[in-house]
C-alpha positions, -999 to 999 in steps of 0.1 A, spaced: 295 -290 150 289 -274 181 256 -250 192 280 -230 217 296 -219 182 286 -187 164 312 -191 137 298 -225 128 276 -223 98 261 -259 108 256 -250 146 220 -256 156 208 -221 168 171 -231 171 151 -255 193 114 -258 187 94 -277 213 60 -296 211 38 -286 244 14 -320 252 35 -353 253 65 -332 254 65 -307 280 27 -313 297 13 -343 304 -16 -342 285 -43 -371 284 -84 -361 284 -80 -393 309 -66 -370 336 -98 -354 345 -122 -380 331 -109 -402 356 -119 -380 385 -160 -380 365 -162 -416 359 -163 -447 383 -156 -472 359 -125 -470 339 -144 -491 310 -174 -463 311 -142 -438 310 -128 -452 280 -161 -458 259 -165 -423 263 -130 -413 247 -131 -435 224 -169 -433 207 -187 -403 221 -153 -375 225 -126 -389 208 -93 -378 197 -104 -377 156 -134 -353 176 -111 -332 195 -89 -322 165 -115 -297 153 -111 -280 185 -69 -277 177 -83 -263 144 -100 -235 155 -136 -247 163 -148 -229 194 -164 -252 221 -193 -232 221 -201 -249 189 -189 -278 193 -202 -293 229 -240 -284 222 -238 -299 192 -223 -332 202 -238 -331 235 -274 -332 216 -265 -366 197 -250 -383 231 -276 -364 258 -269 -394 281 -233 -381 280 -241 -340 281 -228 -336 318 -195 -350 310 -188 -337 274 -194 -300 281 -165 -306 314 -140 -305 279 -145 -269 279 -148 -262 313 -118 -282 334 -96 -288 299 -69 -276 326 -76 -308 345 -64 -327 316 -28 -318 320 -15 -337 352 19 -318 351 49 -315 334 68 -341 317 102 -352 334 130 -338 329 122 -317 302 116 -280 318 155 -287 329 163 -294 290 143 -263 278 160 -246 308 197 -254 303 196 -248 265 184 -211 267 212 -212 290 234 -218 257 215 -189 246 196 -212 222 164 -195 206 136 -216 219 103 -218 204 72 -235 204 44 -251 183 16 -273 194 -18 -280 184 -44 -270 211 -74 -253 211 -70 -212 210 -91 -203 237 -73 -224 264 -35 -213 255 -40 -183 276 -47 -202 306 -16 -229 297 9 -201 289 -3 -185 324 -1 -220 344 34 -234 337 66 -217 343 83 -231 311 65 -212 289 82 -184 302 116 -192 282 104 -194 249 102 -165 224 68 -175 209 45 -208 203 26 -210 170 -7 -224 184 -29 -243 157 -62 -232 171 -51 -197 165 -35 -206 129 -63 -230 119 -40 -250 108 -27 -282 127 1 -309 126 10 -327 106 1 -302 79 28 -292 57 11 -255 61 17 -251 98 56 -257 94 64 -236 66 42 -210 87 65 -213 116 97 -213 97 84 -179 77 71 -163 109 99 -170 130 128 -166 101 136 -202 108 167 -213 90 155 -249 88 191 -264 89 201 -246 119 167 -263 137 154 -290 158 121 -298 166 110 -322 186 73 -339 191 62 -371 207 42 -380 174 59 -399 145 39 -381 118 47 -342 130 80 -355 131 81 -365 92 64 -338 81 90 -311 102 121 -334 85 98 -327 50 104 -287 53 142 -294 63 144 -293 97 161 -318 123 135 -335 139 136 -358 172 106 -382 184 102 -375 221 103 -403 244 118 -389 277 142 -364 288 173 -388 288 167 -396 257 165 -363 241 198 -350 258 219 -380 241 198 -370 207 207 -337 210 243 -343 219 239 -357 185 232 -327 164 261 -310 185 240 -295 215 256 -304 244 235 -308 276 251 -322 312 243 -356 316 
């Protein structure tokens, strides 16, 4: 099959991109590292006072203005750096990922519909969509904080196939987590686990999308 191929009933006509892990570096250790002096008081912190199982309320929906007072007032000794989560979140994404801006690039080159759909918070998308050139190529990003819904919920990929008039066949997504990836091959799409840029070309190449090497 090939995507360059309208005729082609199996052509893949659709790429859907994660955002953090996939295109952004994202890691909460990017601007804690710059707060605290020891990396052991750095990773206490992200692992018992604002962890990851913590954070996914945020990608949910739940506004940090809720959400810091309250868990600043059962870790006080910890106020100064939880409320930074809210106000340098932006520090937390170092950059883009190699390589793949050129992917996302060359592909609506092929005239490939590209589209997003990553779980982040609501109120910081604005400020992400505004900061990275990339976002510029895709036709829309389902955000989960907007949705209340988040990955790997069955909800949020039938949601993006039915607001997008996905045909899941003609599809690929691709995320850097094993579980999103499962539950997109669930609803029928192609699915590929991110690693790096390389990588995806050759997976691609797979499915019939053609990249240069």
């Amino acid at each position: 099959m090939s995507a360059t191929d309208p005729t082609d009933p199996d052509a893949i006509t659709t790429v859907v991109f994660d955002m953090g892990g996939v295109l952004l570096d994202w890691d909460p250790r990017h601007l804690y590292r710059k707060v605290f002096d020891d990396p052991a008081a750095m990773e206490h912190f992200l692992s018992e006072v604002c962890p990851l199982s913590w954070h996914l309320q945020h990608d949910r929906g739940a506004p940090f203005a809720e959400t810091l007072p309250a868990r600043a007032a059962l870790h006080p000794d910890h106020a100064d750096h939880i409320v930074l989560w809210g106000s340098r979140y932006d520090e937390m994404i170092a950059g883009e990922v190699p390589g793949t801006a050129d992917v996302v690039a060359e592909l609506a080159a092929l005239g490939l519909r590209l589209l997003g759909l990553t779980n982040l918070p609501a109120e910081v998308w604005p400020s992400v969509r505004a900061s990275w050139p990339v976002m510029t190529a895709f036709e829309g990003v389902l955000v989960s904080g907007e949705e209340g819904l988040v990955k790997p919920d069955p909800a949020i990929f039938e949601l993006l196939l039915d607001r997008f008039a996905i045909e899941p066949a003609r599809a690929v997504f691709v995320d850097d987590v094993a579980a999103n990836v499962a539950a997109a091959q669930a609803v029928g799409l192609h699915a590929l686990r991110f690693t790096d840029a390389p990588t995806l070309r050759v997976e691609l190449a797979g499915l019939g999308v053609d990249l240069p090497a």
